[in-house]
Backbone of each chain as ProteinMPNN parsed JSONL, in Angstrom:
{"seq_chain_A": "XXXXXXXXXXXXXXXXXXXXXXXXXXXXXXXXXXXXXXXXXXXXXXXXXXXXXXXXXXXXXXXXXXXXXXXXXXXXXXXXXXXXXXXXXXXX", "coords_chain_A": {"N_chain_A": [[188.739, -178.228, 242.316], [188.596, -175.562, 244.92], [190.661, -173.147, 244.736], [192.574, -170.874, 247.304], [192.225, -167.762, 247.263], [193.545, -165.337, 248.601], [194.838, -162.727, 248.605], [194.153, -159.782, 247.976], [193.297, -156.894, 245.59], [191.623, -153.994, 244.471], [190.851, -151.987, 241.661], [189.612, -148.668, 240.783], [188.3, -147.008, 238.206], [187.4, -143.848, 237.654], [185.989, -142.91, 234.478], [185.146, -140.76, 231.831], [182.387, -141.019, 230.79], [179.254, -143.176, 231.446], [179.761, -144.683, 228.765], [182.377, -144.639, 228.09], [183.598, -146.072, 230.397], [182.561, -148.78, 230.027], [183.588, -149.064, 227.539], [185.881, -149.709, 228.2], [185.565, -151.479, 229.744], [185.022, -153.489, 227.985], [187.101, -154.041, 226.49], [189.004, -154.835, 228.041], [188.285, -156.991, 229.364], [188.617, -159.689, 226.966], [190.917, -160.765, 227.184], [192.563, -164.026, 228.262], [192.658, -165.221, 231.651], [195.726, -166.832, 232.268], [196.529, -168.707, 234.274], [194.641, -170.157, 236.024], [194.526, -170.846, 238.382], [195.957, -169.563, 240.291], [195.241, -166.712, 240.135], [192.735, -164.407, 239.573], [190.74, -162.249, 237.746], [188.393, -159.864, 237.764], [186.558, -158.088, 235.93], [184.261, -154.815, 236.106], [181.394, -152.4, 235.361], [180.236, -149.965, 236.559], [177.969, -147.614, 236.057], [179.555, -144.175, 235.381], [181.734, -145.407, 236.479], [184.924, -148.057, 235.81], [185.321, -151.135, 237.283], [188.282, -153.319, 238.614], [188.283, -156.079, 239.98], [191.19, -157.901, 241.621], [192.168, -161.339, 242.611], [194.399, -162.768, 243.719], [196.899, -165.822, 244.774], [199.721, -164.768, 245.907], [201.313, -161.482, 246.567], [203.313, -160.881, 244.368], [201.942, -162.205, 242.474], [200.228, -160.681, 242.213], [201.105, -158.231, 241.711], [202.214, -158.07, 239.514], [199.929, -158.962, 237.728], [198.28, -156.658, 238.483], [199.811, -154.431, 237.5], [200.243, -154.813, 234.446], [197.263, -154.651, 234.123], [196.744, -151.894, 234.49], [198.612, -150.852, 233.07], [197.709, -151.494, 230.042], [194.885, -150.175, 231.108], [196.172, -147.471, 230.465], [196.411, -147.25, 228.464], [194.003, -148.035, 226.688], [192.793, -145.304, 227.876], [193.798, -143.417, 226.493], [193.714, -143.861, 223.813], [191.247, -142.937, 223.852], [191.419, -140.362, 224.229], [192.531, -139.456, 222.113], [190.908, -140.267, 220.013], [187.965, -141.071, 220.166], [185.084, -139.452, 219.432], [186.065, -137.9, 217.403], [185.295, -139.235, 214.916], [184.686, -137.902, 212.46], [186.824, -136.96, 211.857], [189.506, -136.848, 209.6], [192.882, -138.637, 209.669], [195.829, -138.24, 209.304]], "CA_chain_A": [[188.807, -177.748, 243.698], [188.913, -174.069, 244.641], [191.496, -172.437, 245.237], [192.303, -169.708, 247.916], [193.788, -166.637, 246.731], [193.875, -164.337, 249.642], [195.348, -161.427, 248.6], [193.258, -158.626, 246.663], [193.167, -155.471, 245.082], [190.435, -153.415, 243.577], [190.896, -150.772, 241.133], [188.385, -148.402, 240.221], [188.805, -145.686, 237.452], [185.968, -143.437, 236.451], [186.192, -142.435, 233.206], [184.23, -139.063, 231.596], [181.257, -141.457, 230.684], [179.381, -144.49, 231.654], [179.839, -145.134, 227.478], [183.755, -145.125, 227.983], [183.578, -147.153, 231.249], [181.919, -149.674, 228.912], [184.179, -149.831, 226.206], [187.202, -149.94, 228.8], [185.495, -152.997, 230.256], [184.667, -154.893, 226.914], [188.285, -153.67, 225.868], [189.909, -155.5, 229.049], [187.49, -158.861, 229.224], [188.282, -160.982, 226.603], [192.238, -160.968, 227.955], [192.262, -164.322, 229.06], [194.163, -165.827, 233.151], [196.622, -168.234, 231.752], [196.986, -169.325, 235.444], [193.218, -169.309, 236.938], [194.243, -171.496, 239.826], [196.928, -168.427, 240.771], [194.886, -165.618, 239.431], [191.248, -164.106, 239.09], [190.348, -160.92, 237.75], [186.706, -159.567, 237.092], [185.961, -156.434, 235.089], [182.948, -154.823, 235.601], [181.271, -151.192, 235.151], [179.013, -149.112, 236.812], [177.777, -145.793, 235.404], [180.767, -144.324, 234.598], [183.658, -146.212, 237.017], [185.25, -149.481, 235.337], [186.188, -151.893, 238.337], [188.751, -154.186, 238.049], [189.136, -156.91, 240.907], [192.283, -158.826, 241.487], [192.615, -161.882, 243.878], [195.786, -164.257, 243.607], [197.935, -166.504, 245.456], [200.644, -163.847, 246.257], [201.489, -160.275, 245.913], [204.18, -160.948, 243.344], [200.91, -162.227, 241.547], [199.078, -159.357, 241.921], [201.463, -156.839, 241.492], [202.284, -158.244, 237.961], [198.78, -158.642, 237.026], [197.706, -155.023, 238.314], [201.121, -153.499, 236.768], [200.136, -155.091, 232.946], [196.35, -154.512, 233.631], [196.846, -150.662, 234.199], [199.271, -150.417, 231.579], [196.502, -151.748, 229.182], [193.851, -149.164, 230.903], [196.352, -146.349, 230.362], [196.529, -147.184, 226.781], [192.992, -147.392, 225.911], [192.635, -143.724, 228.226], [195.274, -142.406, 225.466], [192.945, -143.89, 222.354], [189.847, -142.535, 223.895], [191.766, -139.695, 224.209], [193.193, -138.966, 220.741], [190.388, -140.53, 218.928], [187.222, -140.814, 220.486], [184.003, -138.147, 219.582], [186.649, -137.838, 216.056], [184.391, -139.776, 213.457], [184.717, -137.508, 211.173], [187.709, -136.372, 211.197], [190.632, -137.703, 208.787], [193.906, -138.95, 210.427], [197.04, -138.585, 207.822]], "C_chain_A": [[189.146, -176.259, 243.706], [189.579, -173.698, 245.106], [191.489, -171.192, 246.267], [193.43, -168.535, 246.923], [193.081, -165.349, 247.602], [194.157, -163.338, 249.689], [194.536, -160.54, 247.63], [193.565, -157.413, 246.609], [192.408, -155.293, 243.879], [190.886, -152.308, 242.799], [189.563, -150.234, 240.499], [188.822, -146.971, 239.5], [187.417, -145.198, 237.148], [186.382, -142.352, 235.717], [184.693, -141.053, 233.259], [182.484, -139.368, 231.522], [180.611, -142.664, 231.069], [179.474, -145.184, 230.065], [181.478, -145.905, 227.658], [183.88, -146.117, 229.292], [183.088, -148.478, 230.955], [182.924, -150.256, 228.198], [185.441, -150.01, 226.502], [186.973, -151.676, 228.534], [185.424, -153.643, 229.538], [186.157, -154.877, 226.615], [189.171, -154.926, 226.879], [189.42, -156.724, 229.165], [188.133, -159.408, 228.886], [189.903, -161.899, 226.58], [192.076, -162.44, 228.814], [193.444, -164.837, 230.537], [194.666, -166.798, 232.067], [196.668, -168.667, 233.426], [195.911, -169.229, 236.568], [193.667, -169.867, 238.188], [195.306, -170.233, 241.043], [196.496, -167.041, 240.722], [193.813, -165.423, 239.036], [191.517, -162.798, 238.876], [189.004, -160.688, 237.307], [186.601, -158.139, 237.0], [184.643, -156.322, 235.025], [182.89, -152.665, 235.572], [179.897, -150.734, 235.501], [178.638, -147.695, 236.417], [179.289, -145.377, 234.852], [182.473, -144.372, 235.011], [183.378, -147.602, 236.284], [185.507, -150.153, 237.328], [186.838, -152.892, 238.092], [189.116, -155.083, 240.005], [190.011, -158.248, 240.713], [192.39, -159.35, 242.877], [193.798, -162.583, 243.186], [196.544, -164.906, 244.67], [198.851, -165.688, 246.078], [200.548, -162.42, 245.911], [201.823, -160.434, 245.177], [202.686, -161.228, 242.23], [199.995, -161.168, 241.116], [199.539, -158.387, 241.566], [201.898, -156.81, 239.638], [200.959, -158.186, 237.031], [197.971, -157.098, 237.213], [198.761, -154.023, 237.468], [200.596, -153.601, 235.292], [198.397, -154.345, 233.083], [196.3, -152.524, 233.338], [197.663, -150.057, 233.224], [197.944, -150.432, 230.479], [195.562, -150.247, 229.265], [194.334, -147.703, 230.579], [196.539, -146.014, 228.737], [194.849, -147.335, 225.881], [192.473, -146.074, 226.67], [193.252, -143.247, 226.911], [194.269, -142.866, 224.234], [191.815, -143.232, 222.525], [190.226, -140.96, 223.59], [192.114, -138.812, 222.951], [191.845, -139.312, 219.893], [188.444, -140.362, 219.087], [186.143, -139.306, 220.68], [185.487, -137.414, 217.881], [186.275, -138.532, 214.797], [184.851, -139.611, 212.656], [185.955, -136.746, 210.592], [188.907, -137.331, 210.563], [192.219, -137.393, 209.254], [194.842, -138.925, 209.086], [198.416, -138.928, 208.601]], "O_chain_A": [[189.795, -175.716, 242.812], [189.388, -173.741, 246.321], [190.513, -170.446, 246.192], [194.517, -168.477, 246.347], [192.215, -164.587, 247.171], [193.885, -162.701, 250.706], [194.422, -160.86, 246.447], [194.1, -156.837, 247.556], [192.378, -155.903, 242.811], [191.454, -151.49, 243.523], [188.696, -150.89, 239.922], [189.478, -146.07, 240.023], [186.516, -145.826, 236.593], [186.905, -141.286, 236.041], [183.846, -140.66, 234.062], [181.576, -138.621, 231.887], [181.46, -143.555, 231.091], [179.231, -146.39, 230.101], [181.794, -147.083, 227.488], [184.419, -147.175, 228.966], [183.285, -149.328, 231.824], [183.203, -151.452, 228.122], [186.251, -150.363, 225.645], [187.5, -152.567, 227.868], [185.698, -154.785, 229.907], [186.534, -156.037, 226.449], [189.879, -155.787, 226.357], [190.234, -157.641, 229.054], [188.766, -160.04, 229.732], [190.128, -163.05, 226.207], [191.563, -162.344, 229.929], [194.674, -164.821, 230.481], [194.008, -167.377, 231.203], [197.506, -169.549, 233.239], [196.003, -168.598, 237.621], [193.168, -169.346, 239.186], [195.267, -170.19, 242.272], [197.231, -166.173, 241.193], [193.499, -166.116, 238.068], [192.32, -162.161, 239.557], [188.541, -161.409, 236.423], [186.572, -157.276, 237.877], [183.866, -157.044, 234.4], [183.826, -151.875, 235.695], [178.812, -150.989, 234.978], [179.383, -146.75, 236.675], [180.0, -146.053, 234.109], [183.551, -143.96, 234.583], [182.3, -148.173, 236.12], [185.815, -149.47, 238.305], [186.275, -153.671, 237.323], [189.905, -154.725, 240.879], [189.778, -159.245, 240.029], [192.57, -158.711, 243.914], [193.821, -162.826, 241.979], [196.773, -164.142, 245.608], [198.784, -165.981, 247.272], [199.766, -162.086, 245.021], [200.913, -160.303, 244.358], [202.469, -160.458, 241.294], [199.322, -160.91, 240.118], [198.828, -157.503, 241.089], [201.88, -155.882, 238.829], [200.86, -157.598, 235.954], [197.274, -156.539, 236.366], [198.41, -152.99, 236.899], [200.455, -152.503, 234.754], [198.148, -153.503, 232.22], [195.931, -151.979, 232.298], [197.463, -148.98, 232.661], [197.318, -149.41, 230.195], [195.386, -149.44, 228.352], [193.525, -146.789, 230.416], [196.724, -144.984, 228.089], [194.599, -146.872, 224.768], [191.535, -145.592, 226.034], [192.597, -142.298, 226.48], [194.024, -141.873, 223.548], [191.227, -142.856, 221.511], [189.507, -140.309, 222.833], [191.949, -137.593, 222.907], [191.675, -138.526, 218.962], [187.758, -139.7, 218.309], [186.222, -138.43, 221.541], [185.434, -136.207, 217.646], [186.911, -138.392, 213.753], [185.424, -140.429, 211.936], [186.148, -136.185, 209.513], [189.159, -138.439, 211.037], [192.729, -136.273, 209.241], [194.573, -139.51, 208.036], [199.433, -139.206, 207.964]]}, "seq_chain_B": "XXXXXXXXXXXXXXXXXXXXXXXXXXXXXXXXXXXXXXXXXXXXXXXXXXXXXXXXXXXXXXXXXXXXXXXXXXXXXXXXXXXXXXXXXXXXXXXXXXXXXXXXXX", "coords_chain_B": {"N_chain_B": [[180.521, -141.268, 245.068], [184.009, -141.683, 243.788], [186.334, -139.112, 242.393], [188.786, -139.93, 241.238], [191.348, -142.027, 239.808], [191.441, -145.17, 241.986], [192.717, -147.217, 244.391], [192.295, -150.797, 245.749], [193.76, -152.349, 248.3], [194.267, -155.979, 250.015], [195.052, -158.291, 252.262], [195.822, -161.461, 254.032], [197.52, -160.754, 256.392], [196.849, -157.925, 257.027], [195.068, -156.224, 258.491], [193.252, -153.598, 258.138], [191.852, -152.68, 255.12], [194.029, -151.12, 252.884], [194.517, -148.209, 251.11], [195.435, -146.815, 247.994], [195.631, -143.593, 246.776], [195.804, -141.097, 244.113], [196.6, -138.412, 245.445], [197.774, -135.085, 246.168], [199.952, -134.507, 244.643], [201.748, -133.055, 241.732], [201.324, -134.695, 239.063], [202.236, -137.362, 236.35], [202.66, -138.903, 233.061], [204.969, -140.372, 233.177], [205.787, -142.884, 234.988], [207.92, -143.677, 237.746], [207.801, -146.65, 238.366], [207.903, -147.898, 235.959], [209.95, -147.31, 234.314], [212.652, -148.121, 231.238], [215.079, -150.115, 232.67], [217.562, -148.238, 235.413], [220.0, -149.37, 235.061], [220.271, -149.984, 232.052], [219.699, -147.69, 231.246], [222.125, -146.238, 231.999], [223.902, -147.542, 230.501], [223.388, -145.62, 228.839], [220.977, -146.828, 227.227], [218.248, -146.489, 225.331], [214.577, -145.227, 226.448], [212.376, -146.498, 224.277], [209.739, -146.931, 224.118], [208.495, -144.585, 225.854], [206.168, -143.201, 227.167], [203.414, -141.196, 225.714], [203.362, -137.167, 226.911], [200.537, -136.576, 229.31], [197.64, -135.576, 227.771], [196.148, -132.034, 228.471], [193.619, -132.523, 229.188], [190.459, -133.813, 230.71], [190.773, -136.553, 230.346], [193.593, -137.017, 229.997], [194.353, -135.788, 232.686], [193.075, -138.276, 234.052], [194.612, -140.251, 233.077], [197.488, -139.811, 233.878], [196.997, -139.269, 236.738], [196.571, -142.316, 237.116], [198.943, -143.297, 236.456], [200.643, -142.449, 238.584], [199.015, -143.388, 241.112], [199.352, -146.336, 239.829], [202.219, -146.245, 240.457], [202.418, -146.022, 243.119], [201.624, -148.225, 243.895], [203.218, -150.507, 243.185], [205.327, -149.938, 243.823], [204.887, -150.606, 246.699], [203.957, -152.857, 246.649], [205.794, -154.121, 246.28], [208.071, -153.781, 247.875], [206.605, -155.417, 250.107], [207.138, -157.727, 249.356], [209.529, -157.982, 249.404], [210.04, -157.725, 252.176], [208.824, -159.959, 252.817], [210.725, -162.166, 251.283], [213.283, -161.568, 253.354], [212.239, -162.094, 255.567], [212.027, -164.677, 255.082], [214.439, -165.794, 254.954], [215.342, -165.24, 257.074], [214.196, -167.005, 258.965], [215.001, -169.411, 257.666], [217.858, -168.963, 258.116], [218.199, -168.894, 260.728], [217.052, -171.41, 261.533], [218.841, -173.1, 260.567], [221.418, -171.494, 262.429], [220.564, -172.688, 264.427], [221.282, -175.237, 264.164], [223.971, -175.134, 264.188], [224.422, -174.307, 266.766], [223.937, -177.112, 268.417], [225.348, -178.775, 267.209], [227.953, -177.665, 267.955], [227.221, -178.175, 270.757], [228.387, -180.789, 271.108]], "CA_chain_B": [[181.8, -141.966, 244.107], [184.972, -140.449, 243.728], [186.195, -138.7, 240.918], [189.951, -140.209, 240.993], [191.393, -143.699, 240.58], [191.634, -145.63, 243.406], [192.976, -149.174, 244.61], [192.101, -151.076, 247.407], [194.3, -153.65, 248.598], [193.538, -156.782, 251.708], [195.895, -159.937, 252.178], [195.439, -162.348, 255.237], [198.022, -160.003, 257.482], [196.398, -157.096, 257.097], [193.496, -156.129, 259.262], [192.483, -152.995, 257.41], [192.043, -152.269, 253.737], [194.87, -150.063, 252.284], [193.568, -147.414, 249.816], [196.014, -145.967, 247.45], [195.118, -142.508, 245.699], [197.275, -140.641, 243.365], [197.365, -137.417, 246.187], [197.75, -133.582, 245.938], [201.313, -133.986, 243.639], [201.954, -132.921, 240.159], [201.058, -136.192, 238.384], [203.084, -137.155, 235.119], [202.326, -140.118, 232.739], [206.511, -140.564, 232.967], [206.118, -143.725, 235.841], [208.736, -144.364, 237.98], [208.058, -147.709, 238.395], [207.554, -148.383, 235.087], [211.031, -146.851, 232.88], [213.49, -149.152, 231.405], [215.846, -149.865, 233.535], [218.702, -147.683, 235.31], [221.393, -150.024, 234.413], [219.637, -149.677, 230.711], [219.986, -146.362, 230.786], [223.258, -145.508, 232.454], [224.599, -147.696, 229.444], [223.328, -145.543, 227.527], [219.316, -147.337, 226.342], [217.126, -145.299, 225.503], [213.4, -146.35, 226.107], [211.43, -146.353, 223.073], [208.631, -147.597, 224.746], [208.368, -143.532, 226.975], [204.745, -142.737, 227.247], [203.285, -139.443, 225.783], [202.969, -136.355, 227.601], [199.284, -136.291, 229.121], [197.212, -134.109, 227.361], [195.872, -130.883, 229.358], [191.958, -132.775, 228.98], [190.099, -134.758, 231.356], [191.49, -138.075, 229.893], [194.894, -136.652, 230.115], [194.757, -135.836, 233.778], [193.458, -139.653, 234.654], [195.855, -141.16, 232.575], [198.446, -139.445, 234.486], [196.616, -140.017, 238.58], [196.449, -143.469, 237.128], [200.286, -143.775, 236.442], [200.922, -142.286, 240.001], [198.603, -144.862, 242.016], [200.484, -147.834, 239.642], [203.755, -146.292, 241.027], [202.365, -146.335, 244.19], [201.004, -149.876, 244.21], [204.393, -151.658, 242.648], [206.385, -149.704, 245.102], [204.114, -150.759, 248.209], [203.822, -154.529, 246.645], [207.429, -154.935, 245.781], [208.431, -153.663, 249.312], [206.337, -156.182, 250.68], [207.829, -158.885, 248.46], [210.963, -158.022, 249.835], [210.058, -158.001, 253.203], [208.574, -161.424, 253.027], [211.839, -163.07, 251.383], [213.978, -161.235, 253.909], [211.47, -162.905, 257.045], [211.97, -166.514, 254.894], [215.743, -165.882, 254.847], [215.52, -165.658, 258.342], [213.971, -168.399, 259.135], [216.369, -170.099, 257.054], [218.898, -169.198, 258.56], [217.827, -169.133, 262.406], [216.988, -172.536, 261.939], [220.69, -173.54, 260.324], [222.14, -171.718, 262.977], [220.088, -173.428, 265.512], [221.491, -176.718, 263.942], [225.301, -175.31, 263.74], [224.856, -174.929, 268.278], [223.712, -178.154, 268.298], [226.287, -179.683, 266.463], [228.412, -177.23, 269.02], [227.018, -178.496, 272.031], [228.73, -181.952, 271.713]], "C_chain_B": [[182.887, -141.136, 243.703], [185.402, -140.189, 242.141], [187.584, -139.144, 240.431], [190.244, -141.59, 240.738], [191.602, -144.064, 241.676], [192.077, -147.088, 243.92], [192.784, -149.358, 245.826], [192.939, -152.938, 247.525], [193.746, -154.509, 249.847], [194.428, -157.434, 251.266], [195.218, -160.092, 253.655], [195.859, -161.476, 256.549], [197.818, -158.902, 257.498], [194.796, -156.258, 257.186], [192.509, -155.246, 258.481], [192.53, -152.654, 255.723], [192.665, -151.164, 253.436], [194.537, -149.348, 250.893], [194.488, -146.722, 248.946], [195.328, -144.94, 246.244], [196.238, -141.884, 245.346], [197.539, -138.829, 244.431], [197.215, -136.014, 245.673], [198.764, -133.441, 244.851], [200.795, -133.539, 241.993], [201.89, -134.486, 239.655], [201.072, -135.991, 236.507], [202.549, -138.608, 234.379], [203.945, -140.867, 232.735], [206.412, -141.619, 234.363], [207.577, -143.661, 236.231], [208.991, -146.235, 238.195], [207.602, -148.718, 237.224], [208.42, -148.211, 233.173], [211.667, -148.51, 232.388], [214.643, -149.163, 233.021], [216.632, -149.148, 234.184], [220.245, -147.625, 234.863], [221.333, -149.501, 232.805], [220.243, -148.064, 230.26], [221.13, -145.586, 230.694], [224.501, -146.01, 231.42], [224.472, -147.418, 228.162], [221.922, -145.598, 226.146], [218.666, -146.062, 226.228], [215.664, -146.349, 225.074], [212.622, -146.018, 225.1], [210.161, -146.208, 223.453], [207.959, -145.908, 225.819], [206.863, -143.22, 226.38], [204.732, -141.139, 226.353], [202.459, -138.864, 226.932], [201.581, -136.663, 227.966], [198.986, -135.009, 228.493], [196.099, -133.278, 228.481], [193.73, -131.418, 229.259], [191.866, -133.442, 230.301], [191.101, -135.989, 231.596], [192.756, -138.387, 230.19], [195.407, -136.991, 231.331], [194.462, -137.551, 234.548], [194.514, -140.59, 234.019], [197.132, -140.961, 233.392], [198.438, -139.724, 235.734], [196.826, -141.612, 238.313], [197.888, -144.025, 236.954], [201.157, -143.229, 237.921], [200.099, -143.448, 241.183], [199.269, -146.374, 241.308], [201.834, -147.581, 240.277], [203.877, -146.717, 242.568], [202.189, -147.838, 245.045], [202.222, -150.926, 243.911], [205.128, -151.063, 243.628], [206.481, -150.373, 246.547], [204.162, -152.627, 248.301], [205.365, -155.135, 246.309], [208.488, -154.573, 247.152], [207.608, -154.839, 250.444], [206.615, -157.994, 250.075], [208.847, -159.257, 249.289], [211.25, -158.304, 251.072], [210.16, -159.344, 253.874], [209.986, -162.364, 252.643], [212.764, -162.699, 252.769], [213.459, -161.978, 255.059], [211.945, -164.63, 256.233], [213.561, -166.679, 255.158], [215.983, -166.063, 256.245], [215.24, -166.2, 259.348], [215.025, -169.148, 258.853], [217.507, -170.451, 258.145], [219.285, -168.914, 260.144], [217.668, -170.825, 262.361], [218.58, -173.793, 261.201], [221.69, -173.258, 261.43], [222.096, -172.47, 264.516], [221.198, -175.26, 265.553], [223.315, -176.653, 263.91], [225.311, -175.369, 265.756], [224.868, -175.684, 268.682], [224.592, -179.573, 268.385], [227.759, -179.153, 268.153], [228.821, -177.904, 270.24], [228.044, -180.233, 272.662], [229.916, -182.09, 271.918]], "O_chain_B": [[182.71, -139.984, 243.308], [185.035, -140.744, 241.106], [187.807, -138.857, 239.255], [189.553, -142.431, 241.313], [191.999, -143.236, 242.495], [191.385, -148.04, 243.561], [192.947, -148.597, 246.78], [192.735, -154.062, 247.065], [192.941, -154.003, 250.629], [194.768, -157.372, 250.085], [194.46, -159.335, 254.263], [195.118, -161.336, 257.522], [198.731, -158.367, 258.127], [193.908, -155.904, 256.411], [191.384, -155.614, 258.143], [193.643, -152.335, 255.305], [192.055, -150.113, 253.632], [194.345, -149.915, 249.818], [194.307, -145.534, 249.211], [194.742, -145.268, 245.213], [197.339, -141.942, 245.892], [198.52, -138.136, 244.162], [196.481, -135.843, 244.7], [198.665, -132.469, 244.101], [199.74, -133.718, 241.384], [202.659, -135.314, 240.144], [200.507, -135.226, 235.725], [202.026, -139.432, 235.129], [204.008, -141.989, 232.233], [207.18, -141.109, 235.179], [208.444, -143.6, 235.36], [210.049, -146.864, 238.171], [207.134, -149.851, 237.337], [208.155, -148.495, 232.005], [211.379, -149.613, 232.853], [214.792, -148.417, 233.989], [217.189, -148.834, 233.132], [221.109, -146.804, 234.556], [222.189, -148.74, 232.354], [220.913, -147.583, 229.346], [221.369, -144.679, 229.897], [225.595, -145.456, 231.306], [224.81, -147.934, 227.097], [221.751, -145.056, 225.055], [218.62, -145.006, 226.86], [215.451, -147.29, 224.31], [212.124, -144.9, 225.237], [209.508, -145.252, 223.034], [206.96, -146.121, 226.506], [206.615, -143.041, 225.188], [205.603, -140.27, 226.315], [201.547, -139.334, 227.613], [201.019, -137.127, 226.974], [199.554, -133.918, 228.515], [195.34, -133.917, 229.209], [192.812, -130.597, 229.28], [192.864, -133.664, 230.987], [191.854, -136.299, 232.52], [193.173, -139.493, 230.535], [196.289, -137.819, 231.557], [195.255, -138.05, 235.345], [195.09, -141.532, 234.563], [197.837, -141.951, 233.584], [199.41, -140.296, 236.226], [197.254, -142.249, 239.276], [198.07, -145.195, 237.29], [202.265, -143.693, 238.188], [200.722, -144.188, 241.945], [199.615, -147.33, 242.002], [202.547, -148.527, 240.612], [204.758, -147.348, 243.151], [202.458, -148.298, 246.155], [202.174, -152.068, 244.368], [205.646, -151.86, 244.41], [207.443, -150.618, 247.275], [204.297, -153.398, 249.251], [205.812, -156.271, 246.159], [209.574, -155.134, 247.298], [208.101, -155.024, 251.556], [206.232, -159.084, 250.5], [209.094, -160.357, 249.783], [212.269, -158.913, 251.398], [210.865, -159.81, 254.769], [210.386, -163.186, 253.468], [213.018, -163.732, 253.388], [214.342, -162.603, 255.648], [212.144, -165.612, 256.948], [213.919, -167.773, 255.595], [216.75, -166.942, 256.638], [215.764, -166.064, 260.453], [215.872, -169.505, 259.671], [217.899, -171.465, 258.723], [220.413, -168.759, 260.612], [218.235, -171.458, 263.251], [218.98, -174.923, 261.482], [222.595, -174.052, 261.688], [222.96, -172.728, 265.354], [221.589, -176.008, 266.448], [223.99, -177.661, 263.699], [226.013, -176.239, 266.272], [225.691, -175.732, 269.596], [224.626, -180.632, 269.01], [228.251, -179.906, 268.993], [229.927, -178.171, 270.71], [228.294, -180.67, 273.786], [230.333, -183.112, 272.463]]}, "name": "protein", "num_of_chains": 2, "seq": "XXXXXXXXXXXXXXXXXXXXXXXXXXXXXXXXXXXXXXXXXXXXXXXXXXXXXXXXXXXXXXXXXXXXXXXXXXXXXXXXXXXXXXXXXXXXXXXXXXXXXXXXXXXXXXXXXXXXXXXXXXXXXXXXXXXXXXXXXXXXXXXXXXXXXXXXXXXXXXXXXXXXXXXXXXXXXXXXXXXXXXXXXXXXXXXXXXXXXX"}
């Protein structure tokens, strides 16, 4: 049976490329709800914004799942950041 | 399409969609709503866990708008948390003291 979950929020980041808006979204996917009947999220990516929508049961639900998911996207910003378009160079 | 992050919130009691953007400020990757604690600190913690500086790039500056719209969004959703227990509390306790005149009346 389907659940309602009433409350939403969208985030949308656009990144420098639609490459890195890509490898956000595969990066954030395979995370999975432990609690789908409380909690949806769907990652997707157009050119080069990620979108992330969040419905759930409550705020408290949403504000925990948007608080961890942007943590996450601010930590692969910071690898794309340091490492990304660096191939070739050697890290010591 | 804009060039910043952006969130868009809706619930049931709210007619129009609320848009948080990270704004004209100086934007830091240092969250407020995202240190250890104050208690933590005032005894002393120190957070291990403190973000680095953004760097002066692109990447830098959304990493940083993007830790100003999360401050904005836990602030906005944890004020409306609060609101809501504070309306159940008083329920609560409108309908207790409904039941203490009651008792009163006889």
């Amino acid at each position: 049976m389907a659940t309602s979950l009433p409350y939403t929020l969208n985030l949308s980041i656009p990144f420098e490329s639609a490459r890195q808006a890509e490898i956000a979204c595969k990066t954030l996917s395979p995370d999975p709800i432990l609690k789908v009947n409380e909690l949806n999220v769907k990652y997707s990516h157009d050119s080069n914004t990620l979108t992330c929508a969040f419905s759930g049961v409550s705020d408290r639900v949403i504000r925990v799942a948007v608080s961890n998911v942007i943590d996450n996207i601010k930590t692969i910003i910071e690898c794309m950041d340091e490492f990304d378009g660096k191939e070739d160079e050697l890290f010591q | 399409m804009s060039s910043v992050p952006t969130a868009t919130y809706g619930a049931p009691d709210v007619s129009e969609p609320i848009v948080f953007e990270p704004g004209q400020q100086i934007h830091t990757t240092n969250g407020r709503t995202t240190q250890i604690s104050d208690i933590v600190l005032k005894a002393g913690g120190e957070d291990r866990d403190k973000p680095t500086e953004a760097k002066d790039t692109a990447l830098g500056q959304l990493r940083a708008q993007l830790t100003t719209v999360q401050d904005k969004v836990n602030e906005f959703l944890t004020e409306r948390m609060k609101k809501e227990k504070e309306d159940k509390t008083d329920v609560e306790r409108r309908i207790l003291d409904d039941g203490v005149d009651e008792d009163d009346s006889d």
